[in-house]
C-alpha positions, -999 to +999 in steps of 0.1 A: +272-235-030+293-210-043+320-220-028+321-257-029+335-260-060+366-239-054+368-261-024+373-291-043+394-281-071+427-283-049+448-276-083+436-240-081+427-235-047+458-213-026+449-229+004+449-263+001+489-261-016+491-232+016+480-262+042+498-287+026+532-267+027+527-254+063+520-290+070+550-300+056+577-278+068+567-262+102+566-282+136+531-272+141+519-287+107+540-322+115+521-327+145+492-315+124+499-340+093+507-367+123+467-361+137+456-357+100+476-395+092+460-417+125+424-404+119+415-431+092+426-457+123+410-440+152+381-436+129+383-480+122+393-481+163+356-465+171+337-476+149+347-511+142+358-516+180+344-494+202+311-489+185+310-525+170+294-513+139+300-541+109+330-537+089+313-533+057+304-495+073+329-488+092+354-494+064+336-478+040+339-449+063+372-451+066+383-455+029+365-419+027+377-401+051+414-415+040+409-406+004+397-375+011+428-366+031+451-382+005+437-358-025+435-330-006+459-329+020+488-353+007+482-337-028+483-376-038+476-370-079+437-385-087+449-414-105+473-424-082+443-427-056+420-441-080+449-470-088+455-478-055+416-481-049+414-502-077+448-526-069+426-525-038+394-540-049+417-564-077+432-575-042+405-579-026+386-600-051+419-625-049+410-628-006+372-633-016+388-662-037+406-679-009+377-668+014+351-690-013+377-719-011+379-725+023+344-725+030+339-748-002+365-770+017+340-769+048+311-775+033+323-807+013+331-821+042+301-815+056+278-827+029+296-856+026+293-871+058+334-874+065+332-838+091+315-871+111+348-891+115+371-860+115+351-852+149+355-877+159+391-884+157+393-855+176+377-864+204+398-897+207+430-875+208+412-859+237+376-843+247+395-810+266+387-784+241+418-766+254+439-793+241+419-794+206+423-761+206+460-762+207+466-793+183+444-776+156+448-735+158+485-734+175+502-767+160+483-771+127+480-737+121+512-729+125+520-757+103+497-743+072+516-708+080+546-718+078+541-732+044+519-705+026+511-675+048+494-648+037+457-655+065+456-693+049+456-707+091+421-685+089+409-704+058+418-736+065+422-741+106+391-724+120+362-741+097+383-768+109+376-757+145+339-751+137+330-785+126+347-798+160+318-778+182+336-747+189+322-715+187+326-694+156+341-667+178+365-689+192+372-701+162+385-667+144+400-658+179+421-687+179+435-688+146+441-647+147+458-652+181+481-678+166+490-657+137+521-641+157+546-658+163+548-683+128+544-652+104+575-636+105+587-667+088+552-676+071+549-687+029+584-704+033+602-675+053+587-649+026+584-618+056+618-619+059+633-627+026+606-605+008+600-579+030+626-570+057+650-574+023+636-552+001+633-529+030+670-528+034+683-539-003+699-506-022+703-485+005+739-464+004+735-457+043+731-494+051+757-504+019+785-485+035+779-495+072+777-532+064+812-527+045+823-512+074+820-544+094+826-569+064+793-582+062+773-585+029+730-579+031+722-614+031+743-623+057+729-593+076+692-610+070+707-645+081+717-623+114+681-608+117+663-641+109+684-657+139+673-628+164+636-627+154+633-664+163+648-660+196+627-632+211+596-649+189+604-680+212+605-657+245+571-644+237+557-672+218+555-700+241+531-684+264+501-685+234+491-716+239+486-708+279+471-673+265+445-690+243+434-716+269+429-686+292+410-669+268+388-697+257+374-702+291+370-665+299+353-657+270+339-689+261+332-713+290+308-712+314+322-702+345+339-669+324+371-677+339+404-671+326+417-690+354+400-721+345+421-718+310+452-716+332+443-749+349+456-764+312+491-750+319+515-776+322+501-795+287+500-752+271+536-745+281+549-779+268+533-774+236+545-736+230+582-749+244+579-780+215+572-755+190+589-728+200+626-743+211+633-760+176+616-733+160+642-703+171+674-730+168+661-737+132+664-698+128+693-691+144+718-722+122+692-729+090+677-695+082+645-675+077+627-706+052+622-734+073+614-723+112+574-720+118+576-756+092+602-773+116+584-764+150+551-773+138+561-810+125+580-815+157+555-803+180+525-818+163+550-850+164+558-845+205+521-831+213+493-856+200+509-888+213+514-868+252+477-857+244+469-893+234+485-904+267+474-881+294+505-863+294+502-832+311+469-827+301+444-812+326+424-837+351+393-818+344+379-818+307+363-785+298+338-781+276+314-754+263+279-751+280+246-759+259+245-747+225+213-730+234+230-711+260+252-695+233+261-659+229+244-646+196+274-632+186+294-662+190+273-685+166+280-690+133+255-687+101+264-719+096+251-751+105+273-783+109+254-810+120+249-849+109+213-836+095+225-814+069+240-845+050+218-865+025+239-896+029+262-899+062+287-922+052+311-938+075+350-929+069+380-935+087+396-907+100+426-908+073+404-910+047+382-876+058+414-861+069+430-867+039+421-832+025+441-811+049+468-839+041+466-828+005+465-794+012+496-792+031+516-815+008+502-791-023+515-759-005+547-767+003+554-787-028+545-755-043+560-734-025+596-747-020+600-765-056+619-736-074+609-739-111+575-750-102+571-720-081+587-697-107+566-711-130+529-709-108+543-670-101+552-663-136+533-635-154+525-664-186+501-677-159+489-647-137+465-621-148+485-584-147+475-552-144+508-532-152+509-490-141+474-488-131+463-455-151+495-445-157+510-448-120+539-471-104+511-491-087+508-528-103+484-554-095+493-596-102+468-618-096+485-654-090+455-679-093+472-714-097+497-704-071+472-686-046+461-710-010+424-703-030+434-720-062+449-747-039+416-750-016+396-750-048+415-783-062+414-804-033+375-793-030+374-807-063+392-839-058+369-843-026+344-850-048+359-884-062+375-891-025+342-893-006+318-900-035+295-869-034+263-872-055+253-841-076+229-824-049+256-826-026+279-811-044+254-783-055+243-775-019+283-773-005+291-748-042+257-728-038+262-721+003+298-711-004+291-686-034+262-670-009+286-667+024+315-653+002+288-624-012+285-614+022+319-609+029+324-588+000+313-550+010+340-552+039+365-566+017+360-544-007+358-514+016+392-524+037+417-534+012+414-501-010+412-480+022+448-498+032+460-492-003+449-456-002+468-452+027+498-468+018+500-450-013+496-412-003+522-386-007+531-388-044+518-354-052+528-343-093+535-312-076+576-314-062+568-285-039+546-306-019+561-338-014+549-354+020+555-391+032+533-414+034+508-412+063+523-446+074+560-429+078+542-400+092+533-419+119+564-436+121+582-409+118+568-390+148+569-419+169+604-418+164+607-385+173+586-386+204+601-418+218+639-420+206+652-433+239+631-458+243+629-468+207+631-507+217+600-507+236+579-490+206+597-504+179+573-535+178+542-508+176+552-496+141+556-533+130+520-540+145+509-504+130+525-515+097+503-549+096+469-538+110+476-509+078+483-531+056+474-569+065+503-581+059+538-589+078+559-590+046+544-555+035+547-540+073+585-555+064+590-532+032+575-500+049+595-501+077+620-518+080+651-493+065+636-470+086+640-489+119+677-490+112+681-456+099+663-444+131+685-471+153+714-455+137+702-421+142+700-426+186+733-439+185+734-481+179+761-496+161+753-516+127+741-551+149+724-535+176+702-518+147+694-554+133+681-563+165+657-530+164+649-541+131+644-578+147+622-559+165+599-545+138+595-578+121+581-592+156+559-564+163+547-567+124+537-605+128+516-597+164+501-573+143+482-595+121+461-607+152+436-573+148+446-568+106+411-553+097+409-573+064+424-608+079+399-601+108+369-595+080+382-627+062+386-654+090+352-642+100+335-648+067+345-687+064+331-694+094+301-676+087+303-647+114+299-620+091+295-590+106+310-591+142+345-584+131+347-555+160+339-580+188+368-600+175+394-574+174+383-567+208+398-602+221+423-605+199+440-565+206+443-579+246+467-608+230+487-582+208+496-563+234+512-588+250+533-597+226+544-564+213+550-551+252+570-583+257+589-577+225+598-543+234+610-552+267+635-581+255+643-556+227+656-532+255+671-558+278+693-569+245+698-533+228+699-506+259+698-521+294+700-561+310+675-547+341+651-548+318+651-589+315+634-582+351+606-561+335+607-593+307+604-618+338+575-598+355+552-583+325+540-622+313+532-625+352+516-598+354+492-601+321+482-634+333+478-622+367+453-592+352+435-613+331+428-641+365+417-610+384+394-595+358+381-630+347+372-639+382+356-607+383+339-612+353 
């Protein structure tokens, strides 16, 4: 006991500014710091994946162990770690706000008798669960990310999913699998604009090599918005055909992927119709506009084929007897005709008319310039400015946030379907008690990210270390420098599993996948394709983001099985990012490597048939 105290005080302690030093300067202590930076994810990957313990443990965990190494081995100053734990839990009191909205959303709907007709519209488009699977997670959630981003598909497309019969763990695995290829141009093309520019803006390296070539920054973004589209659409337009596959292997009866694949003409057509206009809207319109413009025209292209037959599968699958059910696939929830007092009959417009709403809100909102300066100004948003004295800041946007917008039209619902008080008290009270149980994750993961993000500020000059996130990077980079295509999409993933986010992946990373493209040798374009790169890898990653993950599970009441999610959704990730790095290297290093592009897709769904079957 002695001891322990001079093992804490770092400030006086020789060794710890000893370690820290070594770390910083010698080989040995890179690779060192580079073990010391991934242990807060292995210790996530084993506990939340491997050893399926709920995140409100394992994050809890993990925001320990990742403080602990930020104090005393990043020399991160105290207040800088206690500001970014409390941006952290200010942040994550904002996604417990859109979390409460959406399930509010769900829950009027359901006490008010119109989930009835939404059902059953549904099931007049057609009674394949493969095809309502893609017409609500891949076309309408692609839609609602396109026009706000930021995990809103989770809030509003999978308690849409629920009250259509699927399971709750489809449910979140659908609407995480889909949040790939739409994000990188997500909240009105905000990953790009937002993120991969202030990545790149004010940087004299990239300044002078743009000069060099007569080409101005935002032309240069106009350039990577163009090439993010296209190899989005080569990897995209196989999700539908992945998610079919998926539902049936892990979902239907029979556990066959190959029964998924049986819904492959109808899957490919409706990832080509979102897809094709999607990556042309990128390449001539720019980064605001594409995931919009490919949803509208394949929701517009997809429901009447579905209506008609059109490619659709001859044989309708459906899930097995609810009784026959997983445990971990049911929700807490219960969405049945019983749990309304009154069960009144609505036409489908009329009960669909709050996701209407919703959708015209958001991208009114969002693309209206002075009412969006004005919903984002700091005269409406509550600010916490240089958290205890640090850079770290914290804005909390409530009229502008998807929650404030959910909230409204739950509000509004009211008056639409005619609620009497008791309903109305039963949908508020259920959504207030779900929400509470999301909260210990939530407020567990989001500091842990911030922590993590925001290491390596020590007051101490001597012992200035990056960030563990460009620790990692930065050793990748070292490690892998000729082949820097085909793990280029890794960091982007790494970036937005960190920090839940595609846009914030964006500003981590993205100067430094040009500065390392420039470092192996690639002229200034061939370097925006890397960095192309890295905004693809960082949308895929949002399919295992510990945080989204924790969130989309909460409004469909499936608190508490956020490993067994990631578990399905890391197989679809991987995918993508592989398929990513492989187009990257076909268009940066090599054209063979279009045959490795030709063969991987193939393969995957070859792998996935053979271990289905097996299964």
């Amino acid at each position: 006991m002695i001891g322990l105290p001079f093992f804490l005080d770092r400030r006086s302690s020789h060794f710890w500014h000893t370690a820290a030093v070594g770390l910083k300067l010698c080989k040995q202590g890179v690779s060192m710091l580079t073990f010391l930076a991934i242990v807060p994810i292995i210790i996530v990957f084993l506990l939340l994946v491997v050893m399926r313990l709920p995140a409100k443990y394992a994050m809890s965990l993990a925001y320990l162990a990742t403080a602990a190494l930020s104090y005393f081995v990043w020399q991160t100053s105290g207040n800088q770690v206690a500001a970014a734990t409390i941006h952290g839990v200010l942040t994550a009191v904002n996604v417990l706000f859109i979390v409460f909205s959406a399930i509010l959303i769900l829950n009027t709907l359901k006490y008010s008798g119109a989930i009835n007709a939404i059902r059953q519209g549904f099931m007049d488009i057609s009674a394949d669960r493969r095809v309502q699977m893609i017409i609500v997670a891949w076309l309408f959630g692609c839609l609602i990310e396109g026009s706000t981003g930021w995990g809103t598909p989770s809030a509003v497309a999978a308690p849409l999913l629920l009250a259509l019969g699927f399971p709750a763990m489809a449910c979140v695995m659908a609407v995480l699998i889909i949040q790939s290829t739409p994000v990188s141009y997500g909240a009105v093309g905000t990953p790009l604009l937002i993120g991969v520019n202030s990545g790149l803006e004010n940087k004299d390296d990239l300044a002078q090599a743009l000069a060099n070539v007569g080409m101005d920054l935002p032309a240069y973004i106009f350039n990577i918005s163009g090439n993010v589209g296209m190899i989005h659409g080569m990897v995209g337009f196989l999700i539908p055909l992945i998610l079919c596959g998926f539902l049936t292997l892990f979902f239907g009866q029979k556990r066959s992927f190959t029964e998924g694949l049986k819904a492959a003409p109808f899957a490919i057509f409706a990832g080509l119709a979102f897809t094709i206009p999607y990556a042309l809207t990128a390449k001539f319109i720019g980064p605001e506009l594409p995931s919009i413009v490919g949803a509208v025209v394949g929701l517009s292209l997809v429901i009447p084929a579905a209506k008609r037959g059109f490619l659709t599968p001859k044989q309708t699958f459906d899930f097995g007897p609810r009784e026959g059910w997983e445990k971990e696939w049911v929700s807490e929830f219960t969405i049945t005709d019983s749990t309304s007092d009154v069960a009144p009959k609505f036409s489908v417009m009329r009960a669909f008319s709050p996701y209407l709403l919703i959708i015209t809100i958001l991208i009114i909102t969002r693309t209206i310039a002075p009412l969006k300066a004005w919903l984002t100004s700091d005269a409406v948003s509550i600010v916490f400015a240089n958290i205890l004295g640090t850079n770290i800041t914290n804005k909390t946007q409530l009229l502008y946030s998807p929650g404030g917008v959910l909230l409204l039209v739950s509000i509004l619902c009211i008056f639409i379907f005619g609620m009497k008080g008791n309903m109305v008290k039963k949908s508020w009270s259920e959504s207030g008690k779900t929400m509470l149980a999301a909260a210990p994750a939530l407020l567990f993961s989001v500091p842990m990210v911030q922590v993590f993000i925001n290491s390596g500020t020590s007051p101490d000059a001597a012992v200035q270390i990056l960030a563990m996130p460009k620790v990692l990077a930065t050793s990748a980079a070292q490690a892998f420098e000729g082949m820097w295509p085909l793990v280029s999409p890794w960091i982007g993933s790494l970036g937005a599993f960190i920090a839940g986010s595609n846009t914030v992946s964006n500003m981590m990373f993205s100067h430094f996948q040009w500065g390392t493209a420039t470092q192996i040798g690639l002229g200034v374009m061939d370097a925006a394709k890397v960095v192309s790169l890295q905004a693809v890898g960082g949308a895929a990653g949002n399919m295992i983001s510990v945080h989204n993950v924790v969130a989309a599970c909460a409004v469909v009441g499936l608190v508490n099985r956020e490993g067994y999610v990631i578990r399905k959704t890391l197989i679809a990730m991987s995918y993508y990012v592989i398929q990513a790095g492989l187009i990257g290297m076909a268009m940066i290093f090599n054209p063979t490597y279009w045959v490795g592009a030709i063969i991987w897709p193939l393969a995957f769904l070859l792998i996935m048939s053979k271990v289905g079957n097996k299964a």
